[in-house]
C-alpha positions, -999 to 999 in steps of 0.1 A, spaced: -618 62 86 -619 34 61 -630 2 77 -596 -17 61 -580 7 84 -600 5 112 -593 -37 109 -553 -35 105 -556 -11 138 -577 -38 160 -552 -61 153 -524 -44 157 -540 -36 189 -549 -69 201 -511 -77 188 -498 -53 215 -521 -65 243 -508 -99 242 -471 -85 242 -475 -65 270 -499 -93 290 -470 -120 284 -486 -141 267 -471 -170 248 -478 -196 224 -456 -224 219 -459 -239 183 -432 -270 180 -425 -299 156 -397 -326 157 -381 -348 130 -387 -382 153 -419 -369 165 -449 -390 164 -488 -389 174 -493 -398 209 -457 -388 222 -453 -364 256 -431 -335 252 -421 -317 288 -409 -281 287 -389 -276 317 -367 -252 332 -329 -253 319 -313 -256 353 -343 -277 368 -327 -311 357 -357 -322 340 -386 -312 360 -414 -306 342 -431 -272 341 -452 -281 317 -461 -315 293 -481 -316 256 -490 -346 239 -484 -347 195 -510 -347 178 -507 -345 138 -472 -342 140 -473 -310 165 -471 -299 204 -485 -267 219 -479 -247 248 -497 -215 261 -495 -194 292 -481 -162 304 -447 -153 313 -440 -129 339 -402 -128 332 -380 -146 304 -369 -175 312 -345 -201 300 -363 -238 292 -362 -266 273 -381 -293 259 -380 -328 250 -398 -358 242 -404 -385 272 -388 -409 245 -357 -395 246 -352 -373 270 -308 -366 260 -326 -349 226 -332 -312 244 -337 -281 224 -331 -249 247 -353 -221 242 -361 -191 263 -402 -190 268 -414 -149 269 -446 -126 255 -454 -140 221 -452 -171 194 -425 -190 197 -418 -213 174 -393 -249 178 -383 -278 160 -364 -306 176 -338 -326 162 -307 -351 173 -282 -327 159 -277 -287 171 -269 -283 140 -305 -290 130 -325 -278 159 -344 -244 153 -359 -222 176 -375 -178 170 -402 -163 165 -395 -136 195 -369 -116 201 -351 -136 229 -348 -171 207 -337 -150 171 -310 -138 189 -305 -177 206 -308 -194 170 -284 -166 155 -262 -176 185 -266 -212 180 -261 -213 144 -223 -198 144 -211 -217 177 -231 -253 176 -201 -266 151 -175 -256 172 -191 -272 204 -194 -305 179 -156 -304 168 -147 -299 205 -166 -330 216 -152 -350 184 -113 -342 193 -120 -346 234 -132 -384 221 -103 -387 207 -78 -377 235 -89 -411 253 -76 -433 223 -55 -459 237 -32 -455 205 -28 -419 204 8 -409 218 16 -377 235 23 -357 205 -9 -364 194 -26 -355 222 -12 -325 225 -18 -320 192 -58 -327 196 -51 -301 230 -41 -271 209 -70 -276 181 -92 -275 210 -75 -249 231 -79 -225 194 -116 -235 191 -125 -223 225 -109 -188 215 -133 -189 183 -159 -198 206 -153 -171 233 -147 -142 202 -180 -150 190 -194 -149 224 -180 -119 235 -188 -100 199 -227 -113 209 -229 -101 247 -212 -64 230 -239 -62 208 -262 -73 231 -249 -53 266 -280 -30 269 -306 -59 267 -315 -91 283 -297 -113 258 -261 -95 265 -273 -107 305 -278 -138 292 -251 -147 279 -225 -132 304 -240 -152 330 -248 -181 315 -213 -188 299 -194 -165 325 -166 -192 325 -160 -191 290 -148 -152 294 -115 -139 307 -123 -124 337 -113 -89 338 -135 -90 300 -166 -101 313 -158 -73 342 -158 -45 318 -189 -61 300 -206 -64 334 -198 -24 340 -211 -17 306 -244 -36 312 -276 -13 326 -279 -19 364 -310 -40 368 -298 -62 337 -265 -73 362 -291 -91 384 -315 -107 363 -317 -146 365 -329 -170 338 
């Protein structure tokens, strides 16, 4: 066997070992990011707590350890802790930049946060319109017309939003991310639709938490 060969197979070995050990490596970068700042990665639901903290050094943070399940975190930079990027941390390198704006933000590298950032990049607009016409229902000088008005552009972007979710958890009913999303938006779904997801969805899938 030529020895090219024989190198391409030890690392494609050594590739697969660290897949199936669940080991990750957290790579990140921000736009406001500077040497000496503390970036926590916590878990999504854990207000805040940290799971684990990394200090910027040339502009970057790392993480490393195993995962034993996915799981849903974010991070953010002690400095401004309202600036959190959500990202899922399982087996592999993960790669995030953090930004002020969604629309900005990136996250991928493994198969859990492609799907995220895919996610992400067609619905973080519509959550930004939503929050610029709600601001405007409190206007002391809008009448009722008007808010009703500002009632029904939001009422149609929540129907974009839940199409696009619901086309995403079809796709994605035979895999963790389908899970993912039907429980972690399960309010944004008609009922009886997320119902007939939830049938569709592989048994151990329906109980998975994030």
């Amino acid at each position: 066997m030529r020895k090219d060969t024989i190198t391409v197979l030890t690392a494609a070995s050594m590739m697969l070992a660290a897949c199936q050990s669940g080991s990750f490596k957290i790579s990140g970068s921000g736009e406001k990011l500077v040497d000496g700042d503390t970036v926590i990665m916590a878990r999504a639901n854990s207000e805040g707590q940290p799971v684990d903290t990394a200090v910027v050094k040339d502009g970057k943070f790392e993480f490393e350890g195993k995962a034993d399940s996915t799981r849903f975190c974010i991070v953010f930079s002690t400095k401004d802790r309202e600036a959190q990027l959500p990202f899922f941390v399982e087996g592999g390198n993960i790669r995030l930049y953090m930004a002020d704006s969604p629309l900005t933000m990136e996250v991928g590298g493994t198969t859990m946060n492609n799907k995220w950032q895919d996610f992400v990049d067609e619905t973080a607009g519509i959550g930004l319109d939503i929050n610029r016409l709600a601001s405007r229902l409190y206007d002391t000088k809008a009448d009722h017309q008007a808010r009703q008005e500002i009632m029904d552009s939001i009422t149609e972007l929540n129907k974009m939003f839940e199409e696009i979710l619901i086309s995403k958890a079809t796709k994605n009913i035979d895999n963790e991310f389908g899970a993912f999303l039907l429980t972690y938006y399960n309010r944004f779904i008609n009922r009886d639709k997320r119902h007939e997801l939830e049938q569709k969805m592989p048994g151990e899938l329906r109980k998975k938490t994030f």
